[in-house]
C-alpha positions as CSV (number, residue, x, y, z in Angstrom):
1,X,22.7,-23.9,13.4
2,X,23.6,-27.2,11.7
3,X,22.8,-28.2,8.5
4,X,19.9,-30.4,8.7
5,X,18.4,-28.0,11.4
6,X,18.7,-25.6,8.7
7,X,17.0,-27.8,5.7
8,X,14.4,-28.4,8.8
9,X,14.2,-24.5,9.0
10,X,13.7,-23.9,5.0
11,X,11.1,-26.8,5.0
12,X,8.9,-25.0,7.6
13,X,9.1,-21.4,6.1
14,X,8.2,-23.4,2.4
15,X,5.6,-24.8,3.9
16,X,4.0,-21.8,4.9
17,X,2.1,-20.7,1.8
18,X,1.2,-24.2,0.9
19,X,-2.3,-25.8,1.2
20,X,-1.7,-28.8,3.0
21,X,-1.1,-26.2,6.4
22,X,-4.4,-24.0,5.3
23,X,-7.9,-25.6,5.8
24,X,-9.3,-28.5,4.8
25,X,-11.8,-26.5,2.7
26,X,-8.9,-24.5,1.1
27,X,-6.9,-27.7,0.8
28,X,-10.1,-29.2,-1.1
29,X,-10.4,-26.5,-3.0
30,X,-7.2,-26.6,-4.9
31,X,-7.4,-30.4,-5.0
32,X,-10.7,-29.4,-7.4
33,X,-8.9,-27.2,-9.1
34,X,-6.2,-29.7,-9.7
35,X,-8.9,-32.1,-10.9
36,X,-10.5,-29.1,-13.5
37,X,-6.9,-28.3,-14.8
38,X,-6.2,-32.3,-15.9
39,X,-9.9,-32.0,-17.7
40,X,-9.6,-28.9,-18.9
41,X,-5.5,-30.1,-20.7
42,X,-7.1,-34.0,-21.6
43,X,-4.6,-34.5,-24.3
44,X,-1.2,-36.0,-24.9
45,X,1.0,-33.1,-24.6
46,X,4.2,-33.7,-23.2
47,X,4.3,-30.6,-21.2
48,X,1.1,-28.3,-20.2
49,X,2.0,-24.2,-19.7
50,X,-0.6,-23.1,-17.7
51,X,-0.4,-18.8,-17.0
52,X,-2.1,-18.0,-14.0
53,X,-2.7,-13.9,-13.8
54,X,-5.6,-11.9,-12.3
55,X,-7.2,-8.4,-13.0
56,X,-5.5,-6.5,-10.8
57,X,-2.9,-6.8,-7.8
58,X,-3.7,-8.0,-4.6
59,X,-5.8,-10.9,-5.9
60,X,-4.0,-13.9,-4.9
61,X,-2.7,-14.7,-7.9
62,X,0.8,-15.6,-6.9
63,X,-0.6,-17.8,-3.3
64,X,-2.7,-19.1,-6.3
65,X,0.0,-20.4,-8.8
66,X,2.3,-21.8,-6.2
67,X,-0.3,-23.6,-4.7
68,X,-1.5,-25.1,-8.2
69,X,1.7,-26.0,-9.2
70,X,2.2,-27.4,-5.6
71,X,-1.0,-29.8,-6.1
72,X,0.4,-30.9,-9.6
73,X,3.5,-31.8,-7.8
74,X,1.3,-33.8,-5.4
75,X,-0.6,-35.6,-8.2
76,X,2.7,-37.2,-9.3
77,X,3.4,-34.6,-11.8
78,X,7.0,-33.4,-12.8
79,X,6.4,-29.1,-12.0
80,X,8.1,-26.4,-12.6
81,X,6.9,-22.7,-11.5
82,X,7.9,-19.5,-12.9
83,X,7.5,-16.5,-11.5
84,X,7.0,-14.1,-14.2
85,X,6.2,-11.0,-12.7
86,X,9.2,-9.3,-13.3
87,X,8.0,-5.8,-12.2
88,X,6.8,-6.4,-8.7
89,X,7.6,-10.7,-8.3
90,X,6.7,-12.1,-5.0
91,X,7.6,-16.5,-5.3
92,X,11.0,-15.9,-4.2
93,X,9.9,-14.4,-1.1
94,X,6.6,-16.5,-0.2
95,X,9.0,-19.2,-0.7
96,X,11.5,-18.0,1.5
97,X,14.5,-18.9,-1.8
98,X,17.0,-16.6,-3.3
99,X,16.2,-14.5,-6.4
100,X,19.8,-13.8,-7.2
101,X,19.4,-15.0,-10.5
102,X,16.2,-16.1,-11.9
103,X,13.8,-15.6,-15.3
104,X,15.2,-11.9,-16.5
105,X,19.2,-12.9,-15.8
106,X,18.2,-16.6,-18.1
107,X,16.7,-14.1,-20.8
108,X,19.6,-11.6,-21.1
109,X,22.2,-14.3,-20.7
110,X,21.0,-16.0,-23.3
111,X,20.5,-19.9,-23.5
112,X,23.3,-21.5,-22.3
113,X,22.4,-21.5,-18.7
114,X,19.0,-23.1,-19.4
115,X,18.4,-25.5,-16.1
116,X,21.2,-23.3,-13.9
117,X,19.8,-21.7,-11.2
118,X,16.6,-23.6,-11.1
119,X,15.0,-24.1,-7.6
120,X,14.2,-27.9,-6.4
121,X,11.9,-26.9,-3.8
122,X,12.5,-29.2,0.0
123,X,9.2,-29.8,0.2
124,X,8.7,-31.8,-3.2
125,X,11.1,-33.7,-5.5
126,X,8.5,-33.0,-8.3
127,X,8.6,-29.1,-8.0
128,X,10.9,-26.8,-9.4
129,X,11.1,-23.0,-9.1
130,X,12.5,-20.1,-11.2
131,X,12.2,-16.7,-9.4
132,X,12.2,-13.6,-11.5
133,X,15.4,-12.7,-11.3
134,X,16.7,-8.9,-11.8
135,X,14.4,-6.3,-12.1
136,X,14.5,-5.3,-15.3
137,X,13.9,-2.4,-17.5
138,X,11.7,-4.4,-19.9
139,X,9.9,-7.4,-19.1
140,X,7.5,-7.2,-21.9
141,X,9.8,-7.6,-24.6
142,X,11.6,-10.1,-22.8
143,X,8.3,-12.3,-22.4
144,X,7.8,-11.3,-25.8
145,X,11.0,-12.6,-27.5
146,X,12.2,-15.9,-29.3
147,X,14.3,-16.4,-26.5
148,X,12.0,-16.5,-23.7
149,X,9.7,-18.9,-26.5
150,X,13.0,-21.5,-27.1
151,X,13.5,-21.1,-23.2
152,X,10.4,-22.9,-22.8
153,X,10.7,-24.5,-25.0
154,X,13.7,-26.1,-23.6
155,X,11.8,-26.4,-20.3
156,X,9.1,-28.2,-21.6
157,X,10.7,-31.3,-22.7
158,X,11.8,-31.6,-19.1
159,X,8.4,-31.6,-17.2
160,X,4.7,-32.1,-17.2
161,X,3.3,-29.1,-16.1
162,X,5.0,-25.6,-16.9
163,X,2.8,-22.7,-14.4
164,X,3.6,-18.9,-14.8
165,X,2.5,-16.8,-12.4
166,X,1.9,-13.4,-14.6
167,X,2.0,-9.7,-13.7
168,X,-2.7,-8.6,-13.8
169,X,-3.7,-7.9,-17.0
170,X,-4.7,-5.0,-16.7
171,X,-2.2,-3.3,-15.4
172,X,0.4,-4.5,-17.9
173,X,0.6,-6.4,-20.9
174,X,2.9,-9.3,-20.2
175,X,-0.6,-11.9,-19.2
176,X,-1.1,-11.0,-23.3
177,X,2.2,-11.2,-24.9
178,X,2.7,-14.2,-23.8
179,X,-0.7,-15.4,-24.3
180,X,0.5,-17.2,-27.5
181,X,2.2,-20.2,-25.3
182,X,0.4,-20.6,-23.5
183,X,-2.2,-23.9,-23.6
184,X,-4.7,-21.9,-21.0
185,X,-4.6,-19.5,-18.4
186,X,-6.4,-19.0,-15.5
187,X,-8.0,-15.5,-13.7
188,X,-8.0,-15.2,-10.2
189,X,-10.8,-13.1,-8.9
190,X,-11.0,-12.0,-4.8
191,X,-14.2,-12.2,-3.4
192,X,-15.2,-9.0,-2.8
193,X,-12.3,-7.1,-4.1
194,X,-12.5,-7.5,-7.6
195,X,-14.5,-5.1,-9.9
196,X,-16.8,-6.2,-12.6
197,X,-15.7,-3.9,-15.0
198,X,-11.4,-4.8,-14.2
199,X,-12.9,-8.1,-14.4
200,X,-14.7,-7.6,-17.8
201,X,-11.9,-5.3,-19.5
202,X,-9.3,-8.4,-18.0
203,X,-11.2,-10.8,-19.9
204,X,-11.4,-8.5,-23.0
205,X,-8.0,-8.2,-23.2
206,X,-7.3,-12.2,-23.0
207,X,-9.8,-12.8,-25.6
208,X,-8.3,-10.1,-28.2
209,X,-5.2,-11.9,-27.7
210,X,-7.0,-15.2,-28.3
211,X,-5.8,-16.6,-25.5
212,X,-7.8,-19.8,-24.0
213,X,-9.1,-19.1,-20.3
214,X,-9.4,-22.1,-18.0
215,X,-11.8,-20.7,-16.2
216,X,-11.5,-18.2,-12.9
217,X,-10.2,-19.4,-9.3
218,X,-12.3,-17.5,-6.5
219,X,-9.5,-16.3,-3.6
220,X,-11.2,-15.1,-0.2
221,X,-14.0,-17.0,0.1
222,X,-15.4,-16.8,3.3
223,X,-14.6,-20.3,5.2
224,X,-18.3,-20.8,6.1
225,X,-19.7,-20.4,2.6
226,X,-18.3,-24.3,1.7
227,X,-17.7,-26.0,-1.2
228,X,-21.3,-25.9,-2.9
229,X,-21.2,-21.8,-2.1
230,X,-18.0,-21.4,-4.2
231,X,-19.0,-24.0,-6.9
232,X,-22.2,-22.6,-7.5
233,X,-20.8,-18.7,-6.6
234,X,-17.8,-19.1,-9.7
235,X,-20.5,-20.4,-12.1
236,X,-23.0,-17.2,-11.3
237,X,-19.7,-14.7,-11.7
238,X,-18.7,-16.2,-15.0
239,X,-22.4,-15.9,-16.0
240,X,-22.3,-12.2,-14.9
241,X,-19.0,-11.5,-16.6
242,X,-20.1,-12.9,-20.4
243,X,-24.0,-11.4,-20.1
């Protein structure tokens, strides 16, 4: 296969996970969400670190922070995605990109290699991955360390948006450790798959570690329910959650 047949070949398995090739009600969807997240952040920040975690697994969570970050991309934004979840990560592979060397090898390496190794996606020149890297044996106290906080720092003063797709809550507690530096974060509930009371002790466990949450991003809505369903749905369930 020749090169650019190749590039052609990356761009279509990229593309894959990506709203612009779901439906228009999904595409819409995260355009609003887009939209909520630059209301939500209406300051002058240079750079915006958005975490982006759920309950439990198999929530969406990861389709939801490439997508977001995807859409910021789209809105002109300078992006950059980090894949986070160090125990079971899933970017690299959605995106069809090597995870060789990634978050955990940048943390035990040390600083030097900031901006090595960082992904400029084919499908944007605005978005920029890191994978997770090596599995390692601790990714709490690496989230939790001054290095991964000067790592972002670093980051920071070369995009807009930072998003960090984070291992559930309440499962683990990387979503809280690194709560701190975050400027919001966002729960991703599955229609009919998350339980109120993961749901509740998730939202517990954000709030003791006074982290500010954005608000919660339904994943598998039904296509028919439409826009005003899941509007009017999200405010009921957040309703529900804080009675």
């Amino acid at each position: 296969m020749s090169k650019s047949a190749e590039s052609r070949a990356s761009i279509i398995d990229q593309r894959k996970t990506l709203h612009a090739n779901l439906s228009f009600a999904a595409a819409e969807a995260y355009k609003m969400l887009r939209t909520n997240i630059f209301f939500s952040l209406a300051d002058d920040k240079k750079c915006h670190i958005i975490g982006v975690t759920s309950s439990l697994r198999g929530e969406g969570k990861s389709t939801t922070a490439i997508n977001l970050s995807y859409s910021l991309a789209e809105a002109g934004k300078k992006v950059l995605l980090i894949d986070a979840d160090m125990r079971l990560p899933s970017v690299a592979k959605k995106m069809e990109i090597s995870n060789d060397i990634g978050l955990s090898d940048f943390l035990v390496n040390a600083g030097d290699k900031v901006g090595t190794n960082i992904h400029k996606t084919l499908v944007h020149e605005n978005w920029h991955i890191i994978t997770s890297g090596s599995i390692p044996p601790n990714p709490s106290e690496l989230l939790g360390s001054n290095r991964m906080k000067k790592f972002l720092e670093v980051l920071s003063e070369r995009y807009d948006f930072i998003v960090i797709d984070l291992p559930p809550v309440t499962v683990v507690t990387d979503a809280t450790i690194l709560s701190p530096v975050l400027d919001g974060i966002a729960i991703v509930v599955k229609e009919n798959g998350t339980d109120r009371r993961s749901l509740n002790e998730c939202v517990r466990l954000l709030e003791m570690s006074e982290a500010k949450i954005l608000g919660f991003i339904m994943t598998n809505v039904k296509e028919e329910s439409g826009a005003y369903y899941k509007k009017k749905y999200g405010a009921n369930y957040y309703k529900q959650v804080n009675d």
